[in-house]
N, C-alpha and C positions, 0 to 999 in steps of 0.2 A: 504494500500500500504506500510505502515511503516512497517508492520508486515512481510512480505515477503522479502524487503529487510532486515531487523533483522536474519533473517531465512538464505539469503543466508550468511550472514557475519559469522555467526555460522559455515554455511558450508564449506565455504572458509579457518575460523582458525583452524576448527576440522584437513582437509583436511593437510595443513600446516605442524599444529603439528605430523600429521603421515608420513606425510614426512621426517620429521624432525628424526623422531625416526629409522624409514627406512633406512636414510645415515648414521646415529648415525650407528645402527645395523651391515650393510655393511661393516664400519667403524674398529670397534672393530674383526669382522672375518677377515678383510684382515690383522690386526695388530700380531690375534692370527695364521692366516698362515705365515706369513713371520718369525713368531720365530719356530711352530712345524717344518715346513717341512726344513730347514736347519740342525734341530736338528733330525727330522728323517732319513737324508741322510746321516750324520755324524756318528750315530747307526747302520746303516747298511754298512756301510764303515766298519765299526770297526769289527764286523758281521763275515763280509767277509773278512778282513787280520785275523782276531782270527781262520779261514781255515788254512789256509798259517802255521800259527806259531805252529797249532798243530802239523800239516802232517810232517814237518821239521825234526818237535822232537823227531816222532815219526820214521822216516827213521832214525836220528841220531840215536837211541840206536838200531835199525838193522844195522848199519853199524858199531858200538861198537862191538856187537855181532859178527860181520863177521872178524872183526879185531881182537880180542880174539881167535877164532879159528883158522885164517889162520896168523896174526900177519905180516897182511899186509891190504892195504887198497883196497876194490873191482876197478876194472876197472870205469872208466868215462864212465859213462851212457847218453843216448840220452833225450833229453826231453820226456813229460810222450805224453803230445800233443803237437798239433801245435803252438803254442803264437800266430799265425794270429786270428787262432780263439776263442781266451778267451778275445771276443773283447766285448765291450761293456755291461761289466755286463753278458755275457751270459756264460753257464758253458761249458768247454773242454769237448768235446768226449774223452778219452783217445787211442792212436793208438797203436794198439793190437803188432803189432812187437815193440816198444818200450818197454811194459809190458813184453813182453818175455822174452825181452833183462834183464830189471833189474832183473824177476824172475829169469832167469837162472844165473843170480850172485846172489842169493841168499837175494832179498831186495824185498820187497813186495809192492807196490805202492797201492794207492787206484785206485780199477777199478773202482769205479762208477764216473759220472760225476762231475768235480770240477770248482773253479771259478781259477784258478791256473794251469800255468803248471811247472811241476817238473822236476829239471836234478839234478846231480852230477858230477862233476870233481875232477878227481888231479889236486892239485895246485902246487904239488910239490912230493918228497921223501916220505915226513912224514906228508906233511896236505891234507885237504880232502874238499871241499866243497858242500854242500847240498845248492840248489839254488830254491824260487819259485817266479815266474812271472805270473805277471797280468798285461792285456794291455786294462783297462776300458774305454777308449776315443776312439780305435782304434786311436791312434797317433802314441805311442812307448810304451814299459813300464814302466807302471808309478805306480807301486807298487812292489817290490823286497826284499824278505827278507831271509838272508844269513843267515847259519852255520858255523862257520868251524871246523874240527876235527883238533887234533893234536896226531900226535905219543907220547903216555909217556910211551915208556917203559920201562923196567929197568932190566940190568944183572945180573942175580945173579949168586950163586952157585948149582942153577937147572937148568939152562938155562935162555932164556928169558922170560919175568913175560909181555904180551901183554897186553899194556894197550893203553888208546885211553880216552882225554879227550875232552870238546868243551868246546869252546867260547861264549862268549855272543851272541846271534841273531841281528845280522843286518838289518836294515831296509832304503833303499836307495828308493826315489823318494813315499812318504808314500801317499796316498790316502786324495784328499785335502779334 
């Protein structure tokens, strides 16, 4: 009879110890997800405004170019899409008459689907701004990162020398 009860106390501490190792186990993954997945989300945040900042930069030196030629600043364009729906992480459709619109001023938007939607305005005479939004919460927008051109041109004894410089990239309400 000693012998079986020996046997179960075996069984019981073995039992135990694997328990033990179990919530230990459990333990250390919940430790290691709570650091990857803030820093995964953080990654792809970044991801997705490094969209944004290229596209910007890329319309700014089309809009260089358009100001060189006509030495003047294109019209204030429409959004590319809707901002209702660059909601929640999901990508803009871009709306075909909007795209019309900037092609036929001479500015090329990306057609394929973006996390962003893009506009341009006059600010003024002589500045310009390149504007993209992103509204990841469906609240408001909560990512926004600006251009702006400025007229530099300069009189000479040719006439005028069109020139068009920008400003550093703004970044108002940046993706937490």
């Amino acid at each position: 009879m000693s012998e079986s009860n020996n046997d179960s106390t075996k069984t019981v501490g073995l039992l135990l110890v694997g328990c033990g190792c179990l919530v230990a186990g459990i333990f250390i993954v919940g430790v290691l997800a709570a650091i990857a997945i803030p820093a995964f989300i953080q990654f792809q945040n970044r991801a997705i405004a490094a969209e944004a900042t290229a596209t910007i930069q890329w319309q700014a030196e089309q809009v260089g170019e358009y100001y060189r030629d006509h030495c003047a600043f294109p019209p204030s364009l429409p959004p590319t899409a809707d901002p209702a729906i660059c909601c929640g992480g999901e990508r803009c459709t871009p709306d075909e008459t909007s795209i019309q619109a900037w092609e036929d001023a001479g500015i090329f938007p990306p057609r394929e689907a973006m996390y962003f939607s893009y506009e341009t305005e006059r600010t003024g005479p002589s500045t310009y701004e390149i504007r993209a939004t992103a509204d990841y919460r469906c609240q408001e927008p909560n990512h926004t990162e600006i251009i702006q051109l400025r007229d530099d041109s300069e009189a000479g004894a040719h006439g005028t020398d069109c020139k068009v410089s920008s400003e550093p990239i703004v970044v108002i309400n940046e993706f937490e």
